[in-house]
C-alpha positions as CSV (number, residue, x, y, z in Angstrom):
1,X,-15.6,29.5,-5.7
2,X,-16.3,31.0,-9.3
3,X,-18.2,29.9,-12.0
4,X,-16.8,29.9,-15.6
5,X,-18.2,28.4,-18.3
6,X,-16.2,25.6,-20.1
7,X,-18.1,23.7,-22.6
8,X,-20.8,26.2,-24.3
9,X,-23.4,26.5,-21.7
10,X,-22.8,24.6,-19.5
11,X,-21.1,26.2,-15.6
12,X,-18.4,24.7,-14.3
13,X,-16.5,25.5,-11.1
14,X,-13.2,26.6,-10.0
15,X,-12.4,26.2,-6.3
16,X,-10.3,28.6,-4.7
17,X,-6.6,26.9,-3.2
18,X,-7.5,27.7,0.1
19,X,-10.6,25.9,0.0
20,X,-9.1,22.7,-1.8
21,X,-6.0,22.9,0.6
22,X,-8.5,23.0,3.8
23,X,-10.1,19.9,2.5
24,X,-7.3,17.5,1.5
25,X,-5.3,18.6,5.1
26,X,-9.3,17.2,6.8
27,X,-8.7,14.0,4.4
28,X,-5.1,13.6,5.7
29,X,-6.2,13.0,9.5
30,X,-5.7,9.4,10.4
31,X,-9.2,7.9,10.3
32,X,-11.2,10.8,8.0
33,X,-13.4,9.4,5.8
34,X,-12.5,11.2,2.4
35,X,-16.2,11.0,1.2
36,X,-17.6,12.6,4.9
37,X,-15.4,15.3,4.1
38,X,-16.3,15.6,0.5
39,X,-20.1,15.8,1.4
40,X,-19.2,18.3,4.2
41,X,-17.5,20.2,1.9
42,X,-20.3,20.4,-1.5
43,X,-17.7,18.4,-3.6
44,X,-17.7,14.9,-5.4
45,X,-15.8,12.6,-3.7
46,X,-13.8,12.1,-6.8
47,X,-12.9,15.7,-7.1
48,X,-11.7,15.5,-3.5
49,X,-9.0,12.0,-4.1
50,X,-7.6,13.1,-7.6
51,X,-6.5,16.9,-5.0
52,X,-5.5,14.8,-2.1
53,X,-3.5,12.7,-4.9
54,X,-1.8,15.9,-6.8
55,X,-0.9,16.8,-2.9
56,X,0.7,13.8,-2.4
57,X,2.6,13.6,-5.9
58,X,3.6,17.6,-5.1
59,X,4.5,16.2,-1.3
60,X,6.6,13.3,-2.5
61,X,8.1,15.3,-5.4
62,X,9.1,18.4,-3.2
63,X,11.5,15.7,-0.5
64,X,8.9,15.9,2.1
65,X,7.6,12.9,3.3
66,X,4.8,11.8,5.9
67,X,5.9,10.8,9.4
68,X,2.9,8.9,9.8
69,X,4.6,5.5,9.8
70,X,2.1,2.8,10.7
71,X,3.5,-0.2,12.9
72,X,2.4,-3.3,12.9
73,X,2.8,-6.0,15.8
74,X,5.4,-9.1,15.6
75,X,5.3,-12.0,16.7
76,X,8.7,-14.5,16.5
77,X,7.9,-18.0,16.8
78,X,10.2,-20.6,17.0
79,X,11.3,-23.0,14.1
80,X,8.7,-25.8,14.5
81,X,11.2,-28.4,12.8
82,X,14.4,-28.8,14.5
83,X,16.1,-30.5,11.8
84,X,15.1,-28.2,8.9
85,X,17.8,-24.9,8.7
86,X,17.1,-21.5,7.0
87,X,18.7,-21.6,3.3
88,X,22.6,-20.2,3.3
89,X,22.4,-16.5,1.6
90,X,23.9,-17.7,-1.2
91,X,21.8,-20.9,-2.1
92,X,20.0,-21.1,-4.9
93,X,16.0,-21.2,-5.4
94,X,14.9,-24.6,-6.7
95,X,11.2,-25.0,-7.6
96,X,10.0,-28.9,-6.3
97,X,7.1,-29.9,-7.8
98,X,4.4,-30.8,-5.7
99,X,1.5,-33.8,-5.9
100,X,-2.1,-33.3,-6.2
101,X,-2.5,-34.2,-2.6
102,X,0.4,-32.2,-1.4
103,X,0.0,-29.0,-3.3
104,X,-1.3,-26.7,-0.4
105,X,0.7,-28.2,2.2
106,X,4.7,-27.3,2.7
107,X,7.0,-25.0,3.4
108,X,8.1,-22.1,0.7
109,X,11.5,-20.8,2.0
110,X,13.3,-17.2,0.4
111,X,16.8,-15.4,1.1
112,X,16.1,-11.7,-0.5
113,X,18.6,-9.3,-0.1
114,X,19.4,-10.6,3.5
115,X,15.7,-10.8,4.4
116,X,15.1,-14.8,5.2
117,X,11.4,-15.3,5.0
118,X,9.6,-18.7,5.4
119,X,5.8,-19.5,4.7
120,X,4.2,-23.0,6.2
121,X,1.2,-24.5,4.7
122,X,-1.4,-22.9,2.1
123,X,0.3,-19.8,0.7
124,X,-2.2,-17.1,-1.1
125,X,-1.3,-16.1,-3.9
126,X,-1.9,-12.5,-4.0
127,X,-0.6,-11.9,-0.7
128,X,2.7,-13.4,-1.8
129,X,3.1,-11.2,-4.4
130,X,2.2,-8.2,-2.1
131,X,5.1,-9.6,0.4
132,X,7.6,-9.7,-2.2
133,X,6.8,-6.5,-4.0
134,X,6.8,-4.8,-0.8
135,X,10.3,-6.9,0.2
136,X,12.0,-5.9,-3.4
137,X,10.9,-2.2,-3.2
138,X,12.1,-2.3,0.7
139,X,15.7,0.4,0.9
């Protein structure tokens, strides 16, 4: 590490690329705590995400890409209503306005890009949005 001075009098310090590279490959390891391995190393924590996030952005801009895929469990359950289908691919979405005492009960129904998804009851709003950003930005 050296010590240059940036604003008149006042230190500041420039970290060799070694050191920063041994850091961000300790945040990388599933389960690290980023600040542990900032207060092991004498950095702020902050220091230590904005070079694990200039890896990254080298990483993804270079064609390499993590193999650390993280899989979640599935479970298929059967369609509860025997009468009620899936939409046909190429139907339409229509919005059906709901009564006050219906409007957290029912059944929101979606054909994206060959993906059927359907959601039963109370639907958060947030977590919708995350499912269909995720869905839309799906190859």
């Amino acid at each position: 590490m050296k010590t240059v001075t940036g604003i008149p009098g006042t230190p500041r310090r420039q970290h060799e690329r070694s050191f920063k590279a041994e850091l961000v490959a300790q945040c990388l390891v599933p389960g690290a705590s980023v600040a542990a391995v900032a207060l092991a190393g004498g950095v702020n924590a902050n220091l230590l995400f904005k070079w694990r996030r200039d890896h990254l952005r080298a990483m993804r801009g270079s064609g390499v890409t993590s193999s650390s895929a993280v899989l979640v469990p599935v479970q298929v359950a059967p369609d509860m209503d025997s009468g009620s289908q899936l939409l046909p691919p190429a139907a339409p979405a229509t919005v059906v306005p709901a009564s006050s005492a219906t409007r957290n009960v029912g059944v929101i129904e979606f054909d994206i890009a060959g993906v059927q998804l359907r959601l039963r009851g109370p639907v958060d709003e947030a977590s919708l949005r995350s499912v269909l950003r995720a869905l839309r930005n799906s190859p």
